[in-house]
C-alpha positions in Angstrom: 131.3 -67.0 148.7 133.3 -64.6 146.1 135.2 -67.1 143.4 138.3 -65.9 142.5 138.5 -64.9 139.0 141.1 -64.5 136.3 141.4 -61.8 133.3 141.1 -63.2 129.7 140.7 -60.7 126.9 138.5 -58.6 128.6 136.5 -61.3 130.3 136.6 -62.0 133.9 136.7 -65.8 134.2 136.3 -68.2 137.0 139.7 -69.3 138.2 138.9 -73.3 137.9 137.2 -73.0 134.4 140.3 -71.4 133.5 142.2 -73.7 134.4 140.2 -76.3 133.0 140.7 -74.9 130.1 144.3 -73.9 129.9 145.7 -76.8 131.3 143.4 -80.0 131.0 141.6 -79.1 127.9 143.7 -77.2 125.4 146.2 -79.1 125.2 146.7 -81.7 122.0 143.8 -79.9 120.2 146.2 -77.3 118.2 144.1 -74.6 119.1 146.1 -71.9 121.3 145.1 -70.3 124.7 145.3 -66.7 123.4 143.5 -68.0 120.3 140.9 -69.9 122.2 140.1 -66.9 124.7 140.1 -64.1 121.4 137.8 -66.5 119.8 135.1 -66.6 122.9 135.4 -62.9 123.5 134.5 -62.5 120.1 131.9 -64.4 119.7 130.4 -62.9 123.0 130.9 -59.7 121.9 129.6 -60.5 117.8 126.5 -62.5 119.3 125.0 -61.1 122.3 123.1 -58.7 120.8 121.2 -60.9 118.8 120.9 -63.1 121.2 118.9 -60.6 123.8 117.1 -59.5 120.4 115.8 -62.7 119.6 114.6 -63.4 123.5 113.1 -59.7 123.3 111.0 -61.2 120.1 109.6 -64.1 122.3 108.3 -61.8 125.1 107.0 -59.7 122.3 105.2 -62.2 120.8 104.0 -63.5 124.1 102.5 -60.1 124.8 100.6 -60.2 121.9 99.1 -63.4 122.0 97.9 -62.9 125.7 96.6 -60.0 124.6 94.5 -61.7 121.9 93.3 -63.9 124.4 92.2 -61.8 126.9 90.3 -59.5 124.5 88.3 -62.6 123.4 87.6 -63.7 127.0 84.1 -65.2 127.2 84.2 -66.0 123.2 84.0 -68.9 121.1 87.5 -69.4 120.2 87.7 -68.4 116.7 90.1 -70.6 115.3 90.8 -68.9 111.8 91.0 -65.5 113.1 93.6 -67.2 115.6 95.7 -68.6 113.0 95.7 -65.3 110.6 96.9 -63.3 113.6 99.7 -65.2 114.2 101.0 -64.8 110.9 100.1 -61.4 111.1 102.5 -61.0 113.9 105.2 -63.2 112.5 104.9 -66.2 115.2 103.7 -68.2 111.6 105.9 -67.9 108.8 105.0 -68.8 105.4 106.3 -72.6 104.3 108.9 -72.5 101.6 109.6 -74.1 98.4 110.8 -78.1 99.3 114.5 -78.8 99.5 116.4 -81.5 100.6 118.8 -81.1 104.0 122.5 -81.5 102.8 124.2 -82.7 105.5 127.4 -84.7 105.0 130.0 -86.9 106.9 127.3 -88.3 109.5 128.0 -91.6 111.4 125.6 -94.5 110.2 124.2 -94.8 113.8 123.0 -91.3 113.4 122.2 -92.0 109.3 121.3 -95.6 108.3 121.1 -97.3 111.4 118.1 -97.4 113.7 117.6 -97.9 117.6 117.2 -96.9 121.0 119.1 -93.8 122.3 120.1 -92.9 125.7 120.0 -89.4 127.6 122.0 -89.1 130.5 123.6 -86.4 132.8 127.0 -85.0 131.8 127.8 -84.5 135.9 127.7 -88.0 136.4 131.4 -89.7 134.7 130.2 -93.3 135.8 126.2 -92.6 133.8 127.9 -91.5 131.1 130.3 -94.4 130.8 127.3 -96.8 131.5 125.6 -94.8 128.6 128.7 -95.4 126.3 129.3 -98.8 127.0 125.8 -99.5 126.6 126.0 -100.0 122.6 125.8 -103.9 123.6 123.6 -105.2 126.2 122.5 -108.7 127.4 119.5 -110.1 126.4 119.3 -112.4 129.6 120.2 -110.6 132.2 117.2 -108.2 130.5 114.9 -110.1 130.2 115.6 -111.9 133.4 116.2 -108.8 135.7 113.2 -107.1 134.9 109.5 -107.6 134.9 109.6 -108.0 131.1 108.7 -112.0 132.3 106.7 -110.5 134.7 107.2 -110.1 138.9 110.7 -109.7 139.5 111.7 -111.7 143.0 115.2 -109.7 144.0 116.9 -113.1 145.3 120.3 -113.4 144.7 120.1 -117.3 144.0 119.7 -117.8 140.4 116.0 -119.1 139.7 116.4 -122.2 137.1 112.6 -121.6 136.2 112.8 -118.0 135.4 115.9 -118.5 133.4 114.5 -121.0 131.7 111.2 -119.3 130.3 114.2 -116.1 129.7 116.2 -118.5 127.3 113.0 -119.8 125.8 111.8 -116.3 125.1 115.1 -115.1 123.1 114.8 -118.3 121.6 111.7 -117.0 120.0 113.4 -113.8 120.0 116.4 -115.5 117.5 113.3 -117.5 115.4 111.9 -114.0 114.1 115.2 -112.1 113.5 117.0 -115.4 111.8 115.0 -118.1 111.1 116.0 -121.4 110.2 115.2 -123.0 107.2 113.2 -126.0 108.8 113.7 -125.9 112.5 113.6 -123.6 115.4 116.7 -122.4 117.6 114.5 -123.8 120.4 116.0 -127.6 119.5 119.2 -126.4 118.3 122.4 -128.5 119.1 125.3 -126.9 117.3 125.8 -123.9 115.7 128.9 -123.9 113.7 130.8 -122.0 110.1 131.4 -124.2 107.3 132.2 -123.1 103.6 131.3 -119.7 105.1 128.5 -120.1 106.2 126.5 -120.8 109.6 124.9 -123.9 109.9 122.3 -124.4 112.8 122.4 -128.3 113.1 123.6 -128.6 109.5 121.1 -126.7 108.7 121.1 -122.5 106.9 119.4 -120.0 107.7 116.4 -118.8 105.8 118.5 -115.4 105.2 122.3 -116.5 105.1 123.6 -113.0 104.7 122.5 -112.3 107.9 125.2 -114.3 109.0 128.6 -111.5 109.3 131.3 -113.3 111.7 132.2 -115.3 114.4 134.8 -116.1 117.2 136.9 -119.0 118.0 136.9 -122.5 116.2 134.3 -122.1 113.2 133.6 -126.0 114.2 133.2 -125.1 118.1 132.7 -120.9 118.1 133.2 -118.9 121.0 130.8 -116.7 119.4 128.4 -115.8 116.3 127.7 -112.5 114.8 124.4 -112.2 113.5 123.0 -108.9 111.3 119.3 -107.8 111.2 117.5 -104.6 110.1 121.5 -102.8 110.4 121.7 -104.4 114.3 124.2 -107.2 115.3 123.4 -109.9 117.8 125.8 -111.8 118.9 125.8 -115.8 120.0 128.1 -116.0 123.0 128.9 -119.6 123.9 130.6 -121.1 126.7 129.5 -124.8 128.3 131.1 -123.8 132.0 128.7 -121.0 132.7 125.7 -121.2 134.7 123.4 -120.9 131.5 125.6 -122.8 129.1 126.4 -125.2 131.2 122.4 -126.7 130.9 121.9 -125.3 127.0 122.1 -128.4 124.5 123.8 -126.0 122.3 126.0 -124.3 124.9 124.5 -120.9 124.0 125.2 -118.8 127.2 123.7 -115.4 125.8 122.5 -113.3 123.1 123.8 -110.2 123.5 122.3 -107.4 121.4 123.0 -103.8 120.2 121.4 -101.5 121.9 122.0 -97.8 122.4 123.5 -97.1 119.1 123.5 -93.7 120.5 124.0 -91.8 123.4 123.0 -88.1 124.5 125.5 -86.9 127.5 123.2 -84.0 128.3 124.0 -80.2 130.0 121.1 -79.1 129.4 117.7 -80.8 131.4 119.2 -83.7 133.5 121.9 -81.7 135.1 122.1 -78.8 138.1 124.7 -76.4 136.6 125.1 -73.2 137.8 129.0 -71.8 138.2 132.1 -72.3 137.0 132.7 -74.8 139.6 129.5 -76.8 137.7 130.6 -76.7 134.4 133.4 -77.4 134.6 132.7 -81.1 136.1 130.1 -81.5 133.4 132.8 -80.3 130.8 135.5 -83.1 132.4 132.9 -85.6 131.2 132.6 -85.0 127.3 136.3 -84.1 127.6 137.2 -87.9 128.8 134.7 -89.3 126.3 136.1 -87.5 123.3 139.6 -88.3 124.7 138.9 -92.0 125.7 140.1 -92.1 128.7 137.2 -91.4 131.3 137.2 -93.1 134.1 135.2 -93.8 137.1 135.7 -95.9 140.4 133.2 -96.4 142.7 132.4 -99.2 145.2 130.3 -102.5 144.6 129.6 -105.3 146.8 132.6 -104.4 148.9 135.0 -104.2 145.9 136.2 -101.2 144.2 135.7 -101.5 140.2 137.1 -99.0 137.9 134.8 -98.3 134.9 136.0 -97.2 131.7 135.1 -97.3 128.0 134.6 -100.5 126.4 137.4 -101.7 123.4 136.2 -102.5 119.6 134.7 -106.1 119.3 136.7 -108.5 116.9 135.4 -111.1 114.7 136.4 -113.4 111.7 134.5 -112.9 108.4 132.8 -115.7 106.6 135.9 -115.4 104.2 138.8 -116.0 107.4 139.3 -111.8 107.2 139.8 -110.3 110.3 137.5 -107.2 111.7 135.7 -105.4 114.3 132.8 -103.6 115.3 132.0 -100.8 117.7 131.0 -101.2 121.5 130.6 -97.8 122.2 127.0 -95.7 121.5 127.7 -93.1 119.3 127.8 -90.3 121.6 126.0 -86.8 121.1 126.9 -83.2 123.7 123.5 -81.6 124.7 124.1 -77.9 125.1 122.0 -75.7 126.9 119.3 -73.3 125.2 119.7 -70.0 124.0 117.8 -68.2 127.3 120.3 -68.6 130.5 123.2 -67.0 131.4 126.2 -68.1 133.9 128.3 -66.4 136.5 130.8 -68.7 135.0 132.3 -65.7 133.0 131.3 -62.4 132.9 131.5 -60.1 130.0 133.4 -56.8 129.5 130.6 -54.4 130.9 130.5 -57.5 134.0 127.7 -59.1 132.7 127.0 -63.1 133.1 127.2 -64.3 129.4 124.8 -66.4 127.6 125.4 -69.8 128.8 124.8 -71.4 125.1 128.0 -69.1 123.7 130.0 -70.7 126.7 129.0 -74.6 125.6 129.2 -74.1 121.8 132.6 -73.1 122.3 134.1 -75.2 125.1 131.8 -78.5 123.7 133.4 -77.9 120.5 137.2 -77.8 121.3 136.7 -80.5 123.3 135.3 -82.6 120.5 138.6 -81.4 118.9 140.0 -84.2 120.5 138.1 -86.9 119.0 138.4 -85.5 115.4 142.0 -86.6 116.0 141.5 -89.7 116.1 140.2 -92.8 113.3 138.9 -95.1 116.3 137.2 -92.2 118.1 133.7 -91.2 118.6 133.1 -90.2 115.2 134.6 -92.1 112.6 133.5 -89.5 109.7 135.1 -86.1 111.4 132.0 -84.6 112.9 131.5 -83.6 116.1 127.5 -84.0 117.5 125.3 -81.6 119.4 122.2 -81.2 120.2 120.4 -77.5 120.7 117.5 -77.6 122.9 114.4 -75.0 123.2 114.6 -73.0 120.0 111.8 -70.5 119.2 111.5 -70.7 115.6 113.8 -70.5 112.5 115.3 -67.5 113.3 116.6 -68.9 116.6 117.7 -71.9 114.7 119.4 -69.6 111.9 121.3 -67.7 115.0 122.1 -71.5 116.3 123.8 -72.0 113.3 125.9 -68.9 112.6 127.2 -69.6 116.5 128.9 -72.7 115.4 129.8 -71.3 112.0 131.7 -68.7 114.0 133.1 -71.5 116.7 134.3 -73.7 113.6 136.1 -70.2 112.4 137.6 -69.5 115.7 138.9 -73.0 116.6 140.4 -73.7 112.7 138.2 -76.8 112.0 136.2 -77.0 109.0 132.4 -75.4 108.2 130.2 -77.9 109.6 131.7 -80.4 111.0 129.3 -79.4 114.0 126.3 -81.5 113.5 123.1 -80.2 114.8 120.4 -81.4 116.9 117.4 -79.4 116.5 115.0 -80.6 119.8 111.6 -80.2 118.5 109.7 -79.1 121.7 108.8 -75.1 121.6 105.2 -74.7 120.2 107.0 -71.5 117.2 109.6 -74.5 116.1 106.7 -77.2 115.9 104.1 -74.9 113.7 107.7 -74.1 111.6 109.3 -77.2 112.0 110.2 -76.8 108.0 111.7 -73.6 108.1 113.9 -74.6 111.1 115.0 -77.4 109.1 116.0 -75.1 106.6 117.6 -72.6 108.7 120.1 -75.4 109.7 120.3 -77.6 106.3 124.1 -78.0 106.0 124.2 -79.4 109.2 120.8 -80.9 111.1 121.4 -83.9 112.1 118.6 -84.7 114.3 115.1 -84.0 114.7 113.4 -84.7 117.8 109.9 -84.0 119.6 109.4 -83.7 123.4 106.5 -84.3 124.6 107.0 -82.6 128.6 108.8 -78.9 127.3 106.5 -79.1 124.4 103.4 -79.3 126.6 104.7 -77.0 129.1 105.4 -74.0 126.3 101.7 -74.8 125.1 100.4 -74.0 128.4 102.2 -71.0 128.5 101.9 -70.0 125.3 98.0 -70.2 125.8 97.7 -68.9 129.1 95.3 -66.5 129.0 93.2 -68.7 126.8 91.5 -70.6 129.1 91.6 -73.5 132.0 93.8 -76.2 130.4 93.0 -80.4 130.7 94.5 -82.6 133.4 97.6 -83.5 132.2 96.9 -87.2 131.4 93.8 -85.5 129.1 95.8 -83.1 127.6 98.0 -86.4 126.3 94.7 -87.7 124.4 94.0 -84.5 122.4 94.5 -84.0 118.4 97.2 -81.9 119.4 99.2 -84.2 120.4 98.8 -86.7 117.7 99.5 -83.7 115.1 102.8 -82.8 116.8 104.0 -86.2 116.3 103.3 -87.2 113.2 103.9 -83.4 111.5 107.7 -84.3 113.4 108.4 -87.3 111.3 106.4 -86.4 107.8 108.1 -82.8 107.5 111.6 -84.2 108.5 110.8 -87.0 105.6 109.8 -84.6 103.3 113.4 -82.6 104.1 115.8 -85.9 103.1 116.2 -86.5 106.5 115.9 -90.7 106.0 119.4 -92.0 105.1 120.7 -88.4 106.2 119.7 -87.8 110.0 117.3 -89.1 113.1 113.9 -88.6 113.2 113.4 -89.6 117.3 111.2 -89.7 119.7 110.8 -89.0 123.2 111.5 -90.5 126.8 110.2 -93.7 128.2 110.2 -92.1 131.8 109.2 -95.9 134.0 112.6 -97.5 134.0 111.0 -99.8 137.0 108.3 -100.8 134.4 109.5 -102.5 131.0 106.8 -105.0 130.7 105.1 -102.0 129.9 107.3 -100.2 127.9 108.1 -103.3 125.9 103.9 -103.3 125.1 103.7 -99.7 124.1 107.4 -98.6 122.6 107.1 -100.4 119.7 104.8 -97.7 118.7 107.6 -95.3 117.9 110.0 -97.1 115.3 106.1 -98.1 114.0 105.5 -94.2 113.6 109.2 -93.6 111.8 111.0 -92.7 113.9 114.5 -93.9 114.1 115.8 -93.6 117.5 114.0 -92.9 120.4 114.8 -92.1 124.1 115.3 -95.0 127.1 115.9 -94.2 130.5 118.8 -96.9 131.1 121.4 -99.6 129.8 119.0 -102.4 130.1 115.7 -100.0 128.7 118.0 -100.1 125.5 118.5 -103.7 124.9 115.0 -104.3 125.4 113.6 -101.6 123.0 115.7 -102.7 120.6 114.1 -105.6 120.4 111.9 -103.6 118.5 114.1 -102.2 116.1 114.6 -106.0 114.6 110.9 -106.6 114.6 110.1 -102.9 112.4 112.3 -102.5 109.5 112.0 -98.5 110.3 113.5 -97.5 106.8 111.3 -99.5 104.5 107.9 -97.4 107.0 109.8 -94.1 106.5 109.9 -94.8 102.5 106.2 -95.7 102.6 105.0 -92.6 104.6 106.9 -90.9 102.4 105.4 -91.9 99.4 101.7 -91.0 101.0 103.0 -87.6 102.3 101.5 -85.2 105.3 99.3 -86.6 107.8 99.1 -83.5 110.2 99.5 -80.3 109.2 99.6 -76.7 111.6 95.5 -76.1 111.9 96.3 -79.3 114.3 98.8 -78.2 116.0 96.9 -74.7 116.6 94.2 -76.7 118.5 94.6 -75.7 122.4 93.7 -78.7 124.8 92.1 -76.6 127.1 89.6 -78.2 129.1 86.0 -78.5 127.2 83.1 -79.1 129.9 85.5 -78.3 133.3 82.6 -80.4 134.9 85.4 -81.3 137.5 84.5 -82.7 141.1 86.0 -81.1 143.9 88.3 -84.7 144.3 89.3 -84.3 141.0 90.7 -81.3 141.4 92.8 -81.3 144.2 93.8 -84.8 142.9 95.4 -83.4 140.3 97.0 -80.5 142.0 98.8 -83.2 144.5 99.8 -84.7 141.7 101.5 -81.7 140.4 102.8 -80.8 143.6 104.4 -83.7 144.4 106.3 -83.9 141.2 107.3 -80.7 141.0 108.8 -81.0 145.4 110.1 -84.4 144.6 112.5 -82.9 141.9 113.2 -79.3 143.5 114.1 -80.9 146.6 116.9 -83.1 145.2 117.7 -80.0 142.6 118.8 -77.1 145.1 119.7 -79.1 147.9 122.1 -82.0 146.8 122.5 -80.4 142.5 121.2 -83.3 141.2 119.4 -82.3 138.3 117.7 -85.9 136.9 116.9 -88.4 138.9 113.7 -91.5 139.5 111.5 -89.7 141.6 108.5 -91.7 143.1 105.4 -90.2 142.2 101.8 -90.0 144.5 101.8 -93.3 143.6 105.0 -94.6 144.4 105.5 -95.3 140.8 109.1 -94.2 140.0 109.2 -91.7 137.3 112.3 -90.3 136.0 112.2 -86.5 136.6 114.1 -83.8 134.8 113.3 -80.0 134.4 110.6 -80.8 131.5 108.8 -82.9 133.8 109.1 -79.9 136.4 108.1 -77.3 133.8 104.7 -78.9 132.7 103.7 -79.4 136.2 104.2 -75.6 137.7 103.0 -74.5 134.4 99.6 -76.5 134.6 99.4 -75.5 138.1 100.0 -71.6 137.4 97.2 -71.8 134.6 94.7 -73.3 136.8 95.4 -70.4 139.4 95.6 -67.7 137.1 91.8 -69.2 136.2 90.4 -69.5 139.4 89.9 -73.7 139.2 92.0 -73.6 142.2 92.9 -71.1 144.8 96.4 -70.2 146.7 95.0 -72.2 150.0 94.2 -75.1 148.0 97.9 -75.1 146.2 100.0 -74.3 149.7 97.8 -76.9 151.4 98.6 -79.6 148.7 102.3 -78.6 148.3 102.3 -78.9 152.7 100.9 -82.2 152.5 103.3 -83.5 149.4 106.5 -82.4 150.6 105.4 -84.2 154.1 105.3 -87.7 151.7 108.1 -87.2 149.4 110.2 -86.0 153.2 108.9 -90.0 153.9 109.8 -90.9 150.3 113.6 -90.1 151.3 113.4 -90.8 154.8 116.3 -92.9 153.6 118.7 -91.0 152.0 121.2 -89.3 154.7 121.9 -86.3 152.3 118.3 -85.5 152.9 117.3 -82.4 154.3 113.6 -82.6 154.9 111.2 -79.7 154.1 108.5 -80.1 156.6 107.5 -79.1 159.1 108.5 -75.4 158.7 108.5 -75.4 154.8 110.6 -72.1 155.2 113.8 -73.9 153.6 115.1 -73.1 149.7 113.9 -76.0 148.4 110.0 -75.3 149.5 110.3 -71.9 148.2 111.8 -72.4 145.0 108.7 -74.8 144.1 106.2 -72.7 145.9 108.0 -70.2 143.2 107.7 -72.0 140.4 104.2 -72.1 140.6 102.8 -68.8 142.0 105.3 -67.0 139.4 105.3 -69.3 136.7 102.9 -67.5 134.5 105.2 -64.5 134.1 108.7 -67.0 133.9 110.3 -66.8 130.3 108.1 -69.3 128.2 107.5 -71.2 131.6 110.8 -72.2 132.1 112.5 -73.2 135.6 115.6 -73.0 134.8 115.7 -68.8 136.4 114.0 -70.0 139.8 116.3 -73.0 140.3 119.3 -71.7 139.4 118.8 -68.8 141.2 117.9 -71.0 144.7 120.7 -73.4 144.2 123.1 -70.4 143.5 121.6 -68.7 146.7 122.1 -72.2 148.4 126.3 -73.0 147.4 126.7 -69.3 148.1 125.9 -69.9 152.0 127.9 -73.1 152.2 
């Protein structure tokens, strides 16, 4: 179906994204239509050349190294000669002087503050108002909701035994963030302010200062505000709720920050590919950054109207009046520099870069928050994150794009922060000189695990059969990436600056688990890390008060590098290959059923994240990273022989018959078997058979084409 499309300075525009633009998102941000449409025919016109120039590089670069590879076929791999020719070919660039990043005016959720971080689909209003309002989450309904206290029975009758080893364990919880000097909030009676300060049973705390405010009568509070490691907890009493009503003290929960920040992605999580797309996912940031996004849906039989979350208000110690913030500092993930969209074509009728499109239209819209003193940002910046850089060069060109935006739109140099994703094998091996390329205004470092696999496979190709993915997880690789990550961003002032995170907890069904295991990242230095949902948050923050993350960024500072690039250069292919045949196609089910289980939901009903159940039935949350490591590990064991084409079409057959059972109940469904002649079914069958020649192994060409193909016959 032809869109109908509007003239604007010599770019033919889709008639809803102009008016998007014109009438909903323009207006109040000073910034003119002719001088908004001028500015992004400019910058389309002043970038695109570099832009094609620097993707030309990567397949040039590709060439070479598969080439290298395939001359050596049958040798030793020769792991010094392999490092030298990469430098000979400029993939490796030489490592500067040291500097120090010089980023100003950052928010201290982003600087001085750390915690859990949510990612969640910009397509999706009520997510991302779950994901904003998620700055405070309950303790108790977390703990108790969950299998963190172990099997979760989904009765609707409140069990008094559960809840009571739930208040028991954030009474522990309370004894290790703000101990009391002589007693445990186990017995605690009353918790009241007197010459300003709390006293638990007439008793201090071992650390008064921790003590910041309360609600209510200071002899009888209707609440206490409690500081550790930069998070507040709050005490929330109230003797007529079910919880209160049986607590000695009254205490009726412990409420804890919890996504300080927030991600509202375009990029991964999302199916965007028209006009028509962006501009829902564009409504989104635009409501955030205006405050007034709403959402109504349908619960229990009752419609509820979500919106963002007000300020918090407290007394100081002292009787002053004051608040804090509810809302998660809130980052815009633009997409990478590789795709282009119908959305708008160019003078010659050309689809533009996508990436042009979002730094533009992400940054007026932030305009809208830089308006305001109670908004997003409270220091005038306006946050995004650019995912899937090759190198500094791609970096540098990142930054002269929103340079040139800032220019165009009238706002000050720089008040674009950047997030620079750490998960393209070139930006890993010169994660320094990427830092560099973007030093006025990186404001966020962060590895990814999934693309960053998924561009080693590719990268390496024609070096060799790679590990099962769970092995390839184990190797000194891995290790290397992740600590390089947060020593180099140490070593470039990013502590007290920026985030240092870390990737995605992808079992949100399994936080017993993740509770176990996640502590491991503010352990490693990292400040923020990613959670897949509201209550994820509130219970990995939990770590956050038991690892002061600041004082074990300082110390690996002092002891410098642990991993350094002849790490990183080590390819986890597979050693010994001493597979059994069970093994083997194991593993290629496994693949293939993540990589149907996504595509399926992707073309057919757009929905670009979601929890898909793997062979297993272990739900797994799924975005195009999780699809690009699978079709990649499956093209590389086909382009090696380890499997054949009968073996892959018989195990993508028999997967998309069990994920067709795994939505047996969802009436938007279209099932894929038994013909497996539908879009869906080719588009993975694509994925795999031609992902060894897709651009650095990315789906995003193959699924955007389907889905395109797919709204075009609707």
């Amino acid at each position: 179906m032809m869109k109908k499309r509007l003239m604007r300075y010599n770019l033919s525009v889709e008639e809803g994204l102009v008016d998007f633009i014109e009438n909903t998102a323009l207006p109040d941000t000073g910034v003119s239509q002719d001088n908004f449409w001028l500015g992004l025919s400019s910058l389309i016109k002043e970038m695109t050349p570099e832009n094609r120039k620097l993707l030309r590089v990567r397949e040039e670069l590709q060439d070479k190294i598969d080439k290298w590879h395939v001359a050596r076929i049958g040798q030793p791999h020769d792991h010094v000669a392999y490092k030298s020719y990469l430098k000979e070919i400029g993939y490796l660039v030489d490592e500067g002087e040291n500097f120090l990043i010089e980023t100003e005016n950052v928010d201290p959720e982003i600087s001085s503050v750390a915690g859990p971080q949510l990612v969640v689909p910009s397509t999706n209003a009520r997510y991302a108002l779950n994901a904003a309002n998620a700055r405070w989450g309950s303790l108790y309904d977390s703990l108790y909701g969950t299998d963190a206290m172990g099997a979760f029975d989904q009765a609707k009758v409140y069990d008094r035994g559960r809840g009571a080893r739930v208040v028991a364990r954030a009474r522990v919880f309370l004894d290790n963030a703000f101990p009391i000097i002589g007693a445990s909030h186990a017995d605690v009676k009353r918790y009241y302010v007197s010459e300003r300060q709390l006293l638990v049973d007439d008793l201090p705390l071992v650390s008064p200062e921790k003590f910041i405010g309360y609600s209510g009568n200071p002899k009888a509070p209707n609440s206490i505000l409690l500081k550790n490691n930069g998070l507040f907890v709050v005490l929330v009493f109230d003797r007529a709720h079910v919880v209160g009503s049986r607590d000695q003290a009254g205490l009726a929960d412990v409420r804890i920050e919890s996504a300080l920040s927030a991600i509202i992605d375009l990029e991964d999580s999302v199916a965007c590919v028209d006009g028509e797309d962006k501009v829902n996912a564009y409504s989104t940031w635009l409501g955030l950054m205006k405050g007034d996004l709403t959402s109504e849906f349908e619960k229990n039989g009752k419609k509820v109207v979500r919106r963002l979350n007000s300020d918090l208000s407290f007394i100081s110690p002292s009787g002053d009046d004051f608040s804090i913030r509810a809302r998660a500092l809130l980052w815009i993930r633009n997409v990478g520099h590789l795709m282009t969209t119908p959305a708008v074509l160019d003078s010659n009728g050309d689809e533009i870069f996508e990436g042009l499109l979002d730094a533009m239209v992400t940054t007026m819209l932030g305009m809208h928050d830089l308006k305001k003193a109670d908004g997003n940002s409270r220091h005038g910046s306006i946050y995004i994150v650019k995912p899937k850089m090759h190198g500094p060069a791609e970096v540098e060109f990142a930054d002269k794009i929103f340079s040139k935006v800032e220019s165009f739109l009238g706002i000050e140099q720089y008040s674009v922060k950047l997030g620079i994703m750490d998960e393209e094998r070139r930006t890993s091996v010169n994660l320094k000189e990427c830092i560099r390329a973007a030093k006025r205004r990186v404001a966020f470092i962060n590895t990814g695990f999934l693309d960053r696999t998924g561009d080693e496979i590719h990268t390496s190709m024609e070096a060799g059969p790679f590990s099962r993915k769970d092995f390839i997880k184990r190797k000194s690789w891995i290790v290397g990436y992740e600590n390089q990550n947060v020593d180099i961003g140490l070593e470039c002032g990013l502590s007290g600056r920026a985030q240092i995170g870390k990737g995605m907890w992808a079992m949100p069904d399994l936080m017993s688990a993740m509770l176990e295991q996640k502590i491991e990242h503010p352990k490693s230095g990292a400040n923020c890390a990613w959670v897949p949902s509201p209550t994820a948050a509130t219970l990995h923050a939990l770590h956050y008060h038991q690892v002061d993350v600041f004082a074990v960024q300082e110390n690996l500072r002092k002891n410098g590098r642990r991993a350094y690039v002849d790490t990183l250069l080590d390819i986890p292919l597979a050693a010994y290959r001493k597979w059994s045949h069970e093994q083997k196609i194991r593993e290629v089910e496994n693949n293939a059923q993540g990589i149907l289980g996504y595509v399926v939901r992707w073309v057919d009903q757009g929905i670009g994240c979601s929890k898909v159940p793997d062979i297993n039935n272990v739900g797994l949350m799924e975005d195009r990273a999780t699809c690009r490591i699978s079709s990649q590990a499956l093209a590389n064991w086909l382009h090696h022989n380890v499997v054949s084409e009968e073996e892959v079409i018989t195990a993508l057959k028999s997967m998309a018959q069990i994920v067709d059972e795994q939505n047996i109940n969802d009436p938007n469904y279209i099932p894929m078997s038994p013909s497996f002649d539908g879009l869906a079914f080719k588009a993975a069958y694509n994925l795999i058979f031609e992902g060894k020649n897709q651009p650095s192994g990315y789906t995003e060409p193959i699924l955007h084409e389907t889905r395109l193909k797919l709204k075009n016959l609707a």
